[in-house]
PyMOL Python script that loads the backbone (N, CA, C, O; Angstrom):
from pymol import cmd

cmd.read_pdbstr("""\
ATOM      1  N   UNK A   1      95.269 110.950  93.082  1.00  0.00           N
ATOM      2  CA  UNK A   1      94.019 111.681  92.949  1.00  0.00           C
ATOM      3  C   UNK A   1      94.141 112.998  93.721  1.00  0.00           C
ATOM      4  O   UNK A   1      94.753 113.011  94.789  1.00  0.00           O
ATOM      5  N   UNK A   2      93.432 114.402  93.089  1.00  0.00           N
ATOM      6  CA  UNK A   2      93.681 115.603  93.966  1.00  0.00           C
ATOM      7  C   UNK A   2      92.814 115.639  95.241  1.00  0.00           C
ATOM      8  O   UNK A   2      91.636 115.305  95.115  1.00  0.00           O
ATOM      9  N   UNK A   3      93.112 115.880  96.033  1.00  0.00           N
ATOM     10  CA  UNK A   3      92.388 115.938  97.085  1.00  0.00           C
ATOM     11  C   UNK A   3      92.441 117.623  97.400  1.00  0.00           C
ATOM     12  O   UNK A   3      93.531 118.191  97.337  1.00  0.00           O
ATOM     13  N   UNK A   4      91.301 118.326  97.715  1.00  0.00           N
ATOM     14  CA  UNK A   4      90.667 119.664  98.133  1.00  0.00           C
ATOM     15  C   UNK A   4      90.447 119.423  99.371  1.00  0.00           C
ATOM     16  O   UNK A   4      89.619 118.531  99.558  1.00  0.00           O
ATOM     17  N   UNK A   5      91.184 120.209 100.889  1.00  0.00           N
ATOM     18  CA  UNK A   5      90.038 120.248 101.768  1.00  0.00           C
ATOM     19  C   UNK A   5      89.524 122.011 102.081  1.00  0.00           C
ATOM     20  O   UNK A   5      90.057 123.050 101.691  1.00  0.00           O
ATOM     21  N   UNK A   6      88.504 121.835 102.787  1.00  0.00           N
ATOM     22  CA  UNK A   6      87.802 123.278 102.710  1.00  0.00           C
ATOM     23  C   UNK A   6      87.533 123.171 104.312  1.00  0.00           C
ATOM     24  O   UNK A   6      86.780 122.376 104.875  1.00  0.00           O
ATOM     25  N   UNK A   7      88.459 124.320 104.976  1.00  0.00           N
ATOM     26  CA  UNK A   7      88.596 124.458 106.316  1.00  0.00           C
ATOM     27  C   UNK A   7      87.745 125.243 106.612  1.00  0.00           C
ATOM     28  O   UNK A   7      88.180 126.368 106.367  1.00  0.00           O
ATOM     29  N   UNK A   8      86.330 125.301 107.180  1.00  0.00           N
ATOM     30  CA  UNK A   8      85.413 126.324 107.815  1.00  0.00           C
ATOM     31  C   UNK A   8      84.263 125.832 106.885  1.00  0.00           C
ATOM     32  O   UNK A   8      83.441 126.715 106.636  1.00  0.00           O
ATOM     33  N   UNK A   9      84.026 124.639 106.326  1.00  0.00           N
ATOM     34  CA  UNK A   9      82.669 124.048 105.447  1.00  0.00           C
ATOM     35  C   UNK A   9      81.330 124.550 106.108  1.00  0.00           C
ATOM     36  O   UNK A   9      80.244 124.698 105.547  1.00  0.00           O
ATOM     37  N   UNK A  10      81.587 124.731 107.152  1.00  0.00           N
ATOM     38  CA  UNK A  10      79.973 124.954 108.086  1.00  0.00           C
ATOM     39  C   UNK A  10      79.377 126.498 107.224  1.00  0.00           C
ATOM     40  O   UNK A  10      78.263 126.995 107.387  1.00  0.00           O
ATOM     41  N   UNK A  11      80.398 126.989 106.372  1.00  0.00           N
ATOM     42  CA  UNK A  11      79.758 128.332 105.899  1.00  0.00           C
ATOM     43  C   UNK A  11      79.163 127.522 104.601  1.00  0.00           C
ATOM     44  O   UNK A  11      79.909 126.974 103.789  1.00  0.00           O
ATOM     45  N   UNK A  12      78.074 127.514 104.525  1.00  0.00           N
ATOM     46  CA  UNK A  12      76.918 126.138 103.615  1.00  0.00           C
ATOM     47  C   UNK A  12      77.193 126.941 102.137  1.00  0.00           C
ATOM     48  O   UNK A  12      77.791 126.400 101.207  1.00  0.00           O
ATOM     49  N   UNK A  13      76.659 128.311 102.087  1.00  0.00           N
ATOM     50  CA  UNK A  13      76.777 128.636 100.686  1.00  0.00           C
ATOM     51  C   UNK A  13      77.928 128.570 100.059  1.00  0.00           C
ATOM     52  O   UNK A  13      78.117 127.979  98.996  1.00  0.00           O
ATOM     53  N   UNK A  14      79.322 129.614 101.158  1.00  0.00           N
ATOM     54  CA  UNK A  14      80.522 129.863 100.553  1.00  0.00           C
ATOM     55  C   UNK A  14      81.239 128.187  99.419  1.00  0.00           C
ATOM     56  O   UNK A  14      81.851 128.034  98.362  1.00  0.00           O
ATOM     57  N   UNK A  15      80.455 127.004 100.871  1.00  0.00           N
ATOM     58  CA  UNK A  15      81.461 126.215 100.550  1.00  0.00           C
ATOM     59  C   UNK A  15      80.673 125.809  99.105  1.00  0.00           C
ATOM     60  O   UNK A  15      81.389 125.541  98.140  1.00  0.00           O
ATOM     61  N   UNK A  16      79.373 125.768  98.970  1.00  0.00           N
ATOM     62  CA  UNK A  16      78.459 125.304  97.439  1.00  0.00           C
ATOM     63  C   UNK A  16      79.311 126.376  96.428  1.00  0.00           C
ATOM     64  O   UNK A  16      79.792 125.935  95.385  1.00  0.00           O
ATOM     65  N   UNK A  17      79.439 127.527  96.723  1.00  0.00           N
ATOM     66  CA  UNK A  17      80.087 128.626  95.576  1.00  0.00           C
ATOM     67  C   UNK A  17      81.423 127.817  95.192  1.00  0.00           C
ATOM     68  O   UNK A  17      81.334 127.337  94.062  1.00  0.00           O
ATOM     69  N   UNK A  18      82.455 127.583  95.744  1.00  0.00           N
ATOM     70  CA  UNK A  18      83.753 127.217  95.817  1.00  0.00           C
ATOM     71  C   UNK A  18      83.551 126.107  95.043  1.00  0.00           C
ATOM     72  O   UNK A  18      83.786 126.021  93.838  1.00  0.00           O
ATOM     73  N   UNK A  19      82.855 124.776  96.174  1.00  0.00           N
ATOM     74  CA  UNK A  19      83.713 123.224  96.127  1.00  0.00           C
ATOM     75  C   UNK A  19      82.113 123.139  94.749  1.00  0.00           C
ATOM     76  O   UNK A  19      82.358 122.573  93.684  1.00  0.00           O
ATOM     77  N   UNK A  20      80.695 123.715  94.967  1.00  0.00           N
ATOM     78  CA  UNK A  20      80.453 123.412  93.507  1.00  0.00           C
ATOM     79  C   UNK A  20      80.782 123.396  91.939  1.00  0.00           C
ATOM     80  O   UNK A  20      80.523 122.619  91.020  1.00  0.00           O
ATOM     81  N   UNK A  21      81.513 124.681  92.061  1.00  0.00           N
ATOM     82  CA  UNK A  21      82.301 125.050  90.771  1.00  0.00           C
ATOM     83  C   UNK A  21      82.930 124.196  90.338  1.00  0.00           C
ATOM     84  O   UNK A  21      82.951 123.950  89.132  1.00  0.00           O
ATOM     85  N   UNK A  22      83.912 123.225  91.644  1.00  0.00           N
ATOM     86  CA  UNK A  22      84.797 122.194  91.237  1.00  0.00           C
ATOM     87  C   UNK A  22      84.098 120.875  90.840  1.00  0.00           C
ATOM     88  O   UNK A  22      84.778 120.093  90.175  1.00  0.00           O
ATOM     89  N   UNK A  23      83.077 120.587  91.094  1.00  0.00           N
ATOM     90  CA  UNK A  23      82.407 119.517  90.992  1.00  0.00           C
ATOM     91  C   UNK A  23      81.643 119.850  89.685  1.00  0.00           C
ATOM     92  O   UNK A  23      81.251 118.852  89.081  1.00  0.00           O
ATOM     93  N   UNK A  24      81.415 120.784  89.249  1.00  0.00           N
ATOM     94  CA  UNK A  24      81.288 121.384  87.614  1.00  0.00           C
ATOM     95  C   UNK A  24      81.950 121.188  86.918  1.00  0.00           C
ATOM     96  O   UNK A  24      81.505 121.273  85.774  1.00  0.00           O
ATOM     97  N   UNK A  25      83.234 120.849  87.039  1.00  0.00           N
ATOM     98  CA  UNK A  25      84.192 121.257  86.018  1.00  0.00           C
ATOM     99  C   UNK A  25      84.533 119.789  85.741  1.00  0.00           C
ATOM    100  O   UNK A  25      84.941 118.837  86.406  1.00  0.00           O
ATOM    101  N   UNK A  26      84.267 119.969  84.762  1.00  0.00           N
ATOM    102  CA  UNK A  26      84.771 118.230  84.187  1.00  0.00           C
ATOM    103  C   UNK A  26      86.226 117.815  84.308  1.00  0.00           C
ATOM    104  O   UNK A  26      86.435 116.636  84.596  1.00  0.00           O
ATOM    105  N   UNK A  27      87.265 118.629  84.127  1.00  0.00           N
ATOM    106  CA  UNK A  27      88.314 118.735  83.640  1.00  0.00           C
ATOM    107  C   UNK A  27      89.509 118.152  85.043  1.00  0.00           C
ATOM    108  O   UNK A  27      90.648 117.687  85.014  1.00  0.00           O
ATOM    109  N   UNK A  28      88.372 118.533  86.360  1.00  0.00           N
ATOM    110  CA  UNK A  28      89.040 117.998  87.462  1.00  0.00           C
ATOM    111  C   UNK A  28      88.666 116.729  87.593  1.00  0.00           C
ATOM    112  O   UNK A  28      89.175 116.217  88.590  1.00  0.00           O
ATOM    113  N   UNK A  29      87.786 115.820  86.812  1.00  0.00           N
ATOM    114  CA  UNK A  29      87.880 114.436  87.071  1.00  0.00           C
ATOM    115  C   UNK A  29      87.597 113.977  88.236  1.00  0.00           C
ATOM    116  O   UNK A  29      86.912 114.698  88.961  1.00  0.00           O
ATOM    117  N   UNK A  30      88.016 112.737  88.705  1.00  0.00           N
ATOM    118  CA  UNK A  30      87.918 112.317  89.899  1.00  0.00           C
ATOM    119  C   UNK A  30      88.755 112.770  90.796  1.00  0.00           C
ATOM    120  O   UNK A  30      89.939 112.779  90.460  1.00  0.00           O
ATOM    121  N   UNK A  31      88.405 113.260  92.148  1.00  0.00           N
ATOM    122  CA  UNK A  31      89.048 114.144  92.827  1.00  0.00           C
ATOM    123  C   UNK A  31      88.051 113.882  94.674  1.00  0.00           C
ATOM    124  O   UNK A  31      86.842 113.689  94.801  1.00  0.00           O
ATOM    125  N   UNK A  32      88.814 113.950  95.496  1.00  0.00           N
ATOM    126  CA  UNK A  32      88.670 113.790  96.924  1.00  0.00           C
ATOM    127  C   UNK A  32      88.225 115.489  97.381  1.00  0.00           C
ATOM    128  O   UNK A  32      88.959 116.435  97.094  1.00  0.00           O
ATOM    129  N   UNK A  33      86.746 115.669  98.219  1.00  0.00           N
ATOM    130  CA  UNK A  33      86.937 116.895  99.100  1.00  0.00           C
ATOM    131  C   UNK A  33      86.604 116.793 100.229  1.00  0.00           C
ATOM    132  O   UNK A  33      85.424 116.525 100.453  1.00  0.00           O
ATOM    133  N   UNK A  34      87.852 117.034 101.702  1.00  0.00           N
ATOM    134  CA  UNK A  34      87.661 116.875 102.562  1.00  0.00           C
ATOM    135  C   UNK A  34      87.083 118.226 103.062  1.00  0.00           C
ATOM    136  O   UNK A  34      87.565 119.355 102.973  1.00  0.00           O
ATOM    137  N   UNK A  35      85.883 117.789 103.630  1.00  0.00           N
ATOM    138  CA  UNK A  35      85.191 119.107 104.818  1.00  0.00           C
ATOM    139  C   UNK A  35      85.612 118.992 106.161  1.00  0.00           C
ATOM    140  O   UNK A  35      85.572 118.025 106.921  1.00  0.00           O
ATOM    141  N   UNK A  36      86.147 120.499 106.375  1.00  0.00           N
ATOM    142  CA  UNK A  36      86.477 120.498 107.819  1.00  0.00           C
ATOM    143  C   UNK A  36      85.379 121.738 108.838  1.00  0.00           C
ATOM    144  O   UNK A  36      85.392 122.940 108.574  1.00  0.00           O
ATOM    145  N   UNK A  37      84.651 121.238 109.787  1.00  0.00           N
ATOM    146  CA  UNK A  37      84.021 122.578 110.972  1.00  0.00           C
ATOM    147  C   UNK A  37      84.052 122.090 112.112  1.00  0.00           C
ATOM    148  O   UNK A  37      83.904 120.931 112.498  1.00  0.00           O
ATOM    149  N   UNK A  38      84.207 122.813 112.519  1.00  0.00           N
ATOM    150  CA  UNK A  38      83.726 122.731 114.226  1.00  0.00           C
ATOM    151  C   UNK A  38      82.509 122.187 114.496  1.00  0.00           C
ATOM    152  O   UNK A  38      82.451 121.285 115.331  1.00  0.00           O
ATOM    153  N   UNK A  39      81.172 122.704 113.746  1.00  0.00           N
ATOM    154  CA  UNK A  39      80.092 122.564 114.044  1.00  0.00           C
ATOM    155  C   UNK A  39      79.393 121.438 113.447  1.00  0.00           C
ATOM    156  O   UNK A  39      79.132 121.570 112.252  1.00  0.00           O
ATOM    157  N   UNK A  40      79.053 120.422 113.980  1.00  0.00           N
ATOM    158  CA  UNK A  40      79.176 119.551 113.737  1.00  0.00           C
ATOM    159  C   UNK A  40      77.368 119.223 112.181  1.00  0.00           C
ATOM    160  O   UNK A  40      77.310 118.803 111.026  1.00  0.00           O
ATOM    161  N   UNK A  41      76.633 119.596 112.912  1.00  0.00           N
ATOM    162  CA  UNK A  41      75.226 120.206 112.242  1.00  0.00           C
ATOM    163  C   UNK A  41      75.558 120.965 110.931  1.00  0.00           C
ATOM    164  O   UNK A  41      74.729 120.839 110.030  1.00  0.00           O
ATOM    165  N   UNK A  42      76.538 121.657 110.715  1.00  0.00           N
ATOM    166  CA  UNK A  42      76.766 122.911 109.482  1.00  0.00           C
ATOM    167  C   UNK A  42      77.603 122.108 108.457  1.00  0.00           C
ATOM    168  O   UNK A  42      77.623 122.215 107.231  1.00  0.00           O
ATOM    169  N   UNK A  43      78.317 121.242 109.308  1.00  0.00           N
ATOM    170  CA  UNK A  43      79.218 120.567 108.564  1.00  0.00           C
ATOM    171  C   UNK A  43      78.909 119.378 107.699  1.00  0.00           C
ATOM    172  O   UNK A  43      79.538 118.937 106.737  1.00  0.00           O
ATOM    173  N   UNK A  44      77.459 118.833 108.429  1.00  0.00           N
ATOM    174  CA  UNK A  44      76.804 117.541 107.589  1.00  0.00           C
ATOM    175  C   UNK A  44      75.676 118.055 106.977  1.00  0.00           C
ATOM    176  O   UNK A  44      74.985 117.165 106.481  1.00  0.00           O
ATOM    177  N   UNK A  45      75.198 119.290 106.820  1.00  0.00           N
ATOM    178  CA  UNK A  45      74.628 120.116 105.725  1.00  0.00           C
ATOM    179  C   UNK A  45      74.968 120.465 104.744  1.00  0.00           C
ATOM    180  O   UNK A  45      74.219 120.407 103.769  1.00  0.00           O
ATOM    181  N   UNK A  46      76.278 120.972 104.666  1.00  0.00           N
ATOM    182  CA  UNK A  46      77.558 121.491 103.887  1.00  0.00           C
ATOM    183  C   UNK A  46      77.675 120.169 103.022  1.00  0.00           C
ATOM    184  O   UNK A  46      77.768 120.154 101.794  1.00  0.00           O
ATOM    185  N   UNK A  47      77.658 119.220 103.734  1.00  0.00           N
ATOM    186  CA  UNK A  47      78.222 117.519 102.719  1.00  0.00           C
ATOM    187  C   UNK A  47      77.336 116.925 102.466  1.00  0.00           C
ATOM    188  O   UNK A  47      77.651 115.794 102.095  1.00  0.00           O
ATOM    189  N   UNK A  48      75.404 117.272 102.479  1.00  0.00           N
ATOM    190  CA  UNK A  48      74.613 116.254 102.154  1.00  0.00           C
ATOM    191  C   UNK A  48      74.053 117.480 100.874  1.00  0.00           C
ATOM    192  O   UNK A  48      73.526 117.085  99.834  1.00  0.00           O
ATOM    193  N   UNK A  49      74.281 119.042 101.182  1.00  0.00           N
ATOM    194  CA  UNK A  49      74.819 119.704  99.996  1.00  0.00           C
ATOM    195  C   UNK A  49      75.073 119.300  98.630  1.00  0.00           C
ATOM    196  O   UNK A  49      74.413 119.089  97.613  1.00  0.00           O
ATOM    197  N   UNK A  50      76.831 119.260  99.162  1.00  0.00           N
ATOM    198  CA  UNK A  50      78.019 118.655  97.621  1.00  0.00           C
ATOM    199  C   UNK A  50      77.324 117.573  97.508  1.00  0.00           C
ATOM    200  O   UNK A  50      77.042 117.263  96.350  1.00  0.00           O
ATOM    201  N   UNK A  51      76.919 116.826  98.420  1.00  0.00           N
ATOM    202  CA  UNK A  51      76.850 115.193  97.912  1.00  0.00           C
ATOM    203  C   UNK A  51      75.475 115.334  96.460  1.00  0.00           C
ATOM    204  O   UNK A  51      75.523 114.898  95.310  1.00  0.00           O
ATOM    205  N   UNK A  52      74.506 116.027  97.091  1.00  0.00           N
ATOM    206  CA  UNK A  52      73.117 116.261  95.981  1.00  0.00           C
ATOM    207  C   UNK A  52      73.785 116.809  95.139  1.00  0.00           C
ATOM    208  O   UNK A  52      73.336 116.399  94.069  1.00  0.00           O
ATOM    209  N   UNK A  53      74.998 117.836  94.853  1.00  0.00           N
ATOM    210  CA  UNK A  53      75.217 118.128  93.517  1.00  0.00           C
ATOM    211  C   UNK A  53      75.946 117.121  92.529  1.00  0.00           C
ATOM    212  O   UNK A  53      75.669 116.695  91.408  1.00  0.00           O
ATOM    213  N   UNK A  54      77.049 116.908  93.462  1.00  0.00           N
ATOM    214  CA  UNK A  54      77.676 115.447  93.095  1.00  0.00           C
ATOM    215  C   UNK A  54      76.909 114.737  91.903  1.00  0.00           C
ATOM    216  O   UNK A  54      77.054 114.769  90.681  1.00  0.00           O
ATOM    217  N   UNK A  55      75.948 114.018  92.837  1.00  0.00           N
ATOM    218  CA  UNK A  55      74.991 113.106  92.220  1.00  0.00           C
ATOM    219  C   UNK A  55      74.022 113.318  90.792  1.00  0.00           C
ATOM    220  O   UNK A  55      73.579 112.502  89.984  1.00  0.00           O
ATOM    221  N   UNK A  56      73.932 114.638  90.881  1.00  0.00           N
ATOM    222  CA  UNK A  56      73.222 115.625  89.793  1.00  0.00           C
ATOM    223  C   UNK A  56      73.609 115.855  88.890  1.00  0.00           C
ATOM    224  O   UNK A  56      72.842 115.900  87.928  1.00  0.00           O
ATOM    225  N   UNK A  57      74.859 116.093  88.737  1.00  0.00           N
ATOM    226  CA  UNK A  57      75.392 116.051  87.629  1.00  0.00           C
ATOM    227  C   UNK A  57      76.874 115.154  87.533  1.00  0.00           C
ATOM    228  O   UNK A  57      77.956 115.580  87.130  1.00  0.00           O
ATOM    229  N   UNK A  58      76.504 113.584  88.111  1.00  0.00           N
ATOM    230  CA  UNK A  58      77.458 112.534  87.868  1.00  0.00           C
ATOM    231  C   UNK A  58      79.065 112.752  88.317  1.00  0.00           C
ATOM    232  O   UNK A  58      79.866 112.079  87.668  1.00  0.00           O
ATOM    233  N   UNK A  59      79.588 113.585  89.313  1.00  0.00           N
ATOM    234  CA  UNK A  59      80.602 114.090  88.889  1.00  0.00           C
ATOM    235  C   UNK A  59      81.917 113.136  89.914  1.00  0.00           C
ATOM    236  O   UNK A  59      81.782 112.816  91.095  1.00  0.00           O
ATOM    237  N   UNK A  60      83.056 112.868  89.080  1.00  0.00           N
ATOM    238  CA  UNK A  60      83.689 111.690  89.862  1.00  0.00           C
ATOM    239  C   UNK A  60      84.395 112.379  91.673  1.00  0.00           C
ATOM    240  O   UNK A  60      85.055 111.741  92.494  1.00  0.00           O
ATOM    241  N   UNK A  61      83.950 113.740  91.752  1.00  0.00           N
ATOM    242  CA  UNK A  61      84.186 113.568  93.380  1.00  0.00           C
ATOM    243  C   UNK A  61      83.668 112.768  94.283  1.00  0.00           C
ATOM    244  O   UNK A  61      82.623 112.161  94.050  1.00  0.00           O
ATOM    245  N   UNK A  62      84.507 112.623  95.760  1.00  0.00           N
ATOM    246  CA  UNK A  62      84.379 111.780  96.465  1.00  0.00           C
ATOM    247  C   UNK A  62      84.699 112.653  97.584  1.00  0.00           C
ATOM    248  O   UNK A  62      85.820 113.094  97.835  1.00  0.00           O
ATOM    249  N   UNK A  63      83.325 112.929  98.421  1.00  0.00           N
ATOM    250  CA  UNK A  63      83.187 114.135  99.629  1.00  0.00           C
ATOM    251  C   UNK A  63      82.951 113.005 100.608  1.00  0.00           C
ATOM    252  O   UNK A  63      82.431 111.892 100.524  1.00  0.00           O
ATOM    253  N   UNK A  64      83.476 113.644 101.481  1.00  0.00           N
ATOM    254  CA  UNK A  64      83.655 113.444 103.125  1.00  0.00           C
ATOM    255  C   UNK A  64      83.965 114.608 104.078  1.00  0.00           C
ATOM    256  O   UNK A  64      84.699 115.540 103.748  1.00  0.00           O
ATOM    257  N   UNK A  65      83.466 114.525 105.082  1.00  0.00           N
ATOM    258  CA  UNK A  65      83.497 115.595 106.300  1.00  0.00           C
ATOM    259  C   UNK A  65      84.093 114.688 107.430  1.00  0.00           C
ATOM    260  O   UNK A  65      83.918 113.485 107.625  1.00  0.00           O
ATOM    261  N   UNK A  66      84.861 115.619 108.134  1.00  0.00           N
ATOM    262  CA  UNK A  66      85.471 115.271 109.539  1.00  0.00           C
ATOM    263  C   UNK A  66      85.449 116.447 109.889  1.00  0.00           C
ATOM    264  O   UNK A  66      85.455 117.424 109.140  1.00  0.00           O
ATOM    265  N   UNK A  67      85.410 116.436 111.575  1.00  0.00           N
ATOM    266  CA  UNK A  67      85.599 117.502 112.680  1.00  0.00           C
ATOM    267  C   UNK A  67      87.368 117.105 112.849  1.00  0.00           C
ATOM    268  O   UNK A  67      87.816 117.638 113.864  1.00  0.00           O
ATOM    269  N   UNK A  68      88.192 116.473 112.242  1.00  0.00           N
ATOM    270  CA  UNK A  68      89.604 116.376 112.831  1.00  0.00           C
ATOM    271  C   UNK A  68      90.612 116.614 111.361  1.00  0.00           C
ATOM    272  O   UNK A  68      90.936 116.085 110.298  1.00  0.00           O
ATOM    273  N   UNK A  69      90.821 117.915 112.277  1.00  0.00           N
ATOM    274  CA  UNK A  69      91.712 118.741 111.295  1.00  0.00           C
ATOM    275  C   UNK A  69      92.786 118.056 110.571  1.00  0.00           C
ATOM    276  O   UNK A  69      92.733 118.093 109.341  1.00  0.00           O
ATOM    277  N   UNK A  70      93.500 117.599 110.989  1.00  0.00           N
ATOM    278  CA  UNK A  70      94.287 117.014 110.640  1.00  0.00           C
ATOM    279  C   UNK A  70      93.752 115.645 110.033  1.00  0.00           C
ATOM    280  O   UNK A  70      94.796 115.156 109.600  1.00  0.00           O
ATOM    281  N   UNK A  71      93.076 115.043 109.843  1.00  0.00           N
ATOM    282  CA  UNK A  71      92.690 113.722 108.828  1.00  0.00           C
ATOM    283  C   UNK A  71      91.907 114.594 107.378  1.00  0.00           C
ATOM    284  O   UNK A  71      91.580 114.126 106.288  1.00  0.00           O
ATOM    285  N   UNK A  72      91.823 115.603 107.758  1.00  0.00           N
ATOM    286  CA  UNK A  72      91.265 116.913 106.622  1.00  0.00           C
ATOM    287  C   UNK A  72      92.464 117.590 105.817  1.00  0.00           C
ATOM    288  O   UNK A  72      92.459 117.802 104.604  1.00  0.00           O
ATOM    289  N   UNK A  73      93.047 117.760 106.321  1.00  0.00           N
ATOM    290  CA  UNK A  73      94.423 118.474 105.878  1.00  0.00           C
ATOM    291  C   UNK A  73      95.592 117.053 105.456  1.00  0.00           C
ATOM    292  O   UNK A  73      96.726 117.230 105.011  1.00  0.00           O
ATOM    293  N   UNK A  74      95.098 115.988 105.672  1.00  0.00           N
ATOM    294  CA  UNK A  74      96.502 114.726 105.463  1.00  0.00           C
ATOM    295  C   UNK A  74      96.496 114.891 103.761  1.00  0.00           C
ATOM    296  O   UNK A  74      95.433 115.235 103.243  1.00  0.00           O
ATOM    297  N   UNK A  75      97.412 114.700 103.093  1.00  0.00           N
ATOM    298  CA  UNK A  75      97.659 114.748 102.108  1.00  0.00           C
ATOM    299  C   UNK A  75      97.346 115.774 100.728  1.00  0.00           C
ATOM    300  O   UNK A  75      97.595 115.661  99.528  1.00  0.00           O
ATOM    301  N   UNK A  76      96.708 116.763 101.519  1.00  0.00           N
ATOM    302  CA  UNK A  76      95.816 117.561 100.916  1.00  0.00           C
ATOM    303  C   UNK A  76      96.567 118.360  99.718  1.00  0.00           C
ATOM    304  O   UNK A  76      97.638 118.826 100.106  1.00  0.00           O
ATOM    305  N   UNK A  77      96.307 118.597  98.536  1.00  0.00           N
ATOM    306  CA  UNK A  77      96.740 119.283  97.477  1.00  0.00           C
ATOM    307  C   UNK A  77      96.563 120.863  97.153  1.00  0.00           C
ATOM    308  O   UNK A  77      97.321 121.624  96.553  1.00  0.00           O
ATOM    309  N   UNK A  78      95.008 121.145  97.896  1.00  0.00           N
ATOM    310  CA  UNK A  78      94.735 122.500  97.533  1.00  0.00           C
ATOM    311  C   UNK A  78      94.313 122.713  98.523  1.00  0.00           C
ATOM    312  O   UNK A  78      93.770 121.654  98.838  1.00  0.00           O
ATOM    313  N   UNK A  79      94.029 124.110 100.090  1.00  0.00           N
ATOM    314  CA  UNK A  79      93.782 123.866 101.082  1.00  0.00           C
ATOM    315  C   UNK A  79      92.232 125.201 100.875  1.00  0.00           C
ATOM    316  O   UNK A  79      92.036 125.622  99.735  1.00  0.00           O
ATOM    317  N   UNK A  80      91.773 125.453 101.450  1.00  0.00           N
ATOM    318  CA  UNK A  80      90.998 126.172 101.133  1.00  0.00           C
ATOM    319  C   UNK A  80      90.417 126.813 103.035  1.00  0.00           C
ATOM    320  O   UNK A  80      90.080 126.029 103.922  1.00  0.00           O
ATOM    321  N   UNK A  81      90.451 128.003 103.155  1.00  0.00           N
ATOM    322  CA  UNK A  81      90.568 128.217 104.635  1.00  0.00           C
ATOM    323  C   UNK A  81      89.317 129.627 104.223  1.00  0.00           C
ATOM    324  O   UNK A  81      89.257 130.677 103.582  1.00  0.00           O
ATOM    325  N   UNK A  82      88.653 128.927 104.921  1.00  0.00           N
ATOM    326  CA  UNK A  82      87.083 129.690 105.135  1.00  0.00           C
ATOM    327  C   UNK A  82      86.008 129.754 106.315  1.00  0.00           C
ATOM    328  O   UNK A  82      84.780 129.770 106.391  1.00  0.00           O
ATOM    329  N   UNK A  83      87.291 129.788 107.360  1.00  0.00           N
ATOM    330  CA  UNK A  83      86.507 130.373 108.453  1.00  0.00           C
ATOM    331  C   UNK A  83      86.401 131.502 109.265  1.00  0.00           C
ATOM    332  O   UNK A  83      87.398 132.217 109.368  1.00  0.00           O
ATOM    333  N   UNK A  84      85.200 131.848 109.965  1.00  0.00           N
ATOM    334  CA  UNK A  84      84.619 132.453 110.626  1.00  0.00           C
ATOM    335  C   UNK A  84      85.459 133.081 111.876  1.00  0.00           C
ATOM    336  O   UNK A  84      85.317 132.336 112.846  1.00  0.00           O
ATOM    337  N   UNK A  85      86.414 134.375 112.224  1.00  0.00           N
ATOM    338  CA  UNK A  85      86.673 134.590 113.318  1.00  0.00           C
ATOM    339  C   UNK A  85      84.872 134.310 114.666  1.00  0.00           C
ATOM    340  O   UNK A  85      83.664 134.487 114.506  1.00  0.00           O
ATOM    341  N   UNK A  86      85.326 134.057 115.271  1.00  0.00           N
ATOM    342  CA  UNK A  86      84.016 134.313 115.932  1.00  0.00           C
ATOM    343  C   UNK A  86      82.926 133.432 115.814  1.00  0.00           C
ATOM    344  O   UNK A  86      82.030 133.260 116.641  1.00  0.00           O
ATOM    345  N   UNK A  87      83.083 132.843 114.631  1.00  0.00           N
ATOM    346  CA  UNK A  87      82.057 131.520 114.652  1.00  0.00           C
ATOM    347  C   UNK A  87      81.154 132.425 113.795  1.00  0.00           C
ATOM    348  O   UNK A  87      81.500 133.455 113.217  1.00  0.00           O
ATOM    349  N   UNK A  88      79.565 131.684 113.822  1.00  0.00           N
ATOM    350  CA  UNK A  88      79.040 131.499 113.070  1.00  0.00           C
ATOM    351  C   UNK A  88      77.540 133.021 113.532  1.00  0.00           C
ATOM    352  O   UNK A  88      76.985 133.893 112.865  1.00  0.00           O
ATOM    353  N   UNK A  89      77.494 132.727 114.471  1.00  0.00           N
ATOM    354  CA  UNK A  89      76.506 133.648 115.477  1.00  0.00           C
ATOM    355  C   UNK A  89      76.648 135.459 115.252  1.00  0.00           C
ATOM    356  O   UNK A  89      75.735 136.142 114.787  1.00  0.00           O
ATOM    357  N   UNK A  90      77.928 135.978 115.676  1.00  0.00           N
ATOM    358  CA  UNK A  90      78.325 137.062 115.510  1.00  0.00           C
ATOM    359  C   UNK A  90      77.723 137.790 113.862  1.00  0.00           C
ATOM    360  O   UNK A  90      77.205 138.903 113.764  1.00  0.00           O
ATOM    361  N   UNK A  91      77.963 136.835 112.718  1.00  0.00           N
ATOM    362  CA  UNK A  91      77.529 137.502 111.658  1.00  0.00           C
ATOM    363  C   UNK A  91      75.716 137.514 111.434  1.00  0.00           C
ATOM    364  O   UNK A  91      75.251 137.884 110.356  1.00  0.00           O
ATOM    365  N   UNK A  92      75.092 137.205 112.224  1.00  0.00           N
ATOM    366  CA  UNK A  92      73.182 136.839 111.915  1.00  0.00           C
ATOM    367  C   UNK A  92      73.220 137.838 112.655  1.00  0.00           C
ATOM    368  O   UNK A  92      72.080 138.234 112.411  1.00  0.00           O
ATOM    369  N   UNK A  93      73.756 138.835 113.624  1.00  0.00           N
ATOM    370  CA  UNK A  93      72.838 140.063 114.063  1.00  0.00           C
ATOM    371  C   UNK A  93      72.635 141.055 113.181  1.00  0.00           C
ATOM    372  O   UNK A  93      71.932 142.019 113.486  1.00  0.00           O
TER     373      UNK A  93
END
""", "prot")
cmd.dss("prot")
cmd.show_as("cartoon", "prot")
cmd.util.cbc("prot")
cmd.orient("prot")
């Protein structure tokens, strides 16, 4: 099964633009996306997110979030790196 992880998930829209598209697409089937952030709050927003689209339109992904990079990155097929120099703060002024 492909597994996607998306390194910097705490960015809520980027990751709906990206990992929704994939969860659109029929053609990827059943498929694993691991979320990776620091922040622990951005990161279970980001996945209760995918999970409502998921569900919405039936789609055979299977999302999960971890804060440990490496159980995010294990076996991973497509890596997807979308984070924030600086974190999250620096860009709202």
């Amino acid at each position: 099964m492909m597994k996607i992880t998306f390194i910097g998930a705490g960015s809520t829209v980027f990751a709906k633009n990206v990992l929704g598209d994939c969860i659109l697409t029929p053609e990827f089937g059943k498929f694993d996306i691991a979320l990776f952030d620091i922040d622990k709050q951005r990161l279970e927003d980001s996945k209760n997110m995918l999970e409502n689209i998921n569900a919405n339109v039936k789609s055979g992904a299977r999302i999960y979030a971890t804060m440990d990079r490496r159980d995010a990155l294990k076996d991973a097929d497509f890596v997807v790196n979308a984070i924030q120099v600086g974190g999250y703060d620096p860009c709202t002024i």
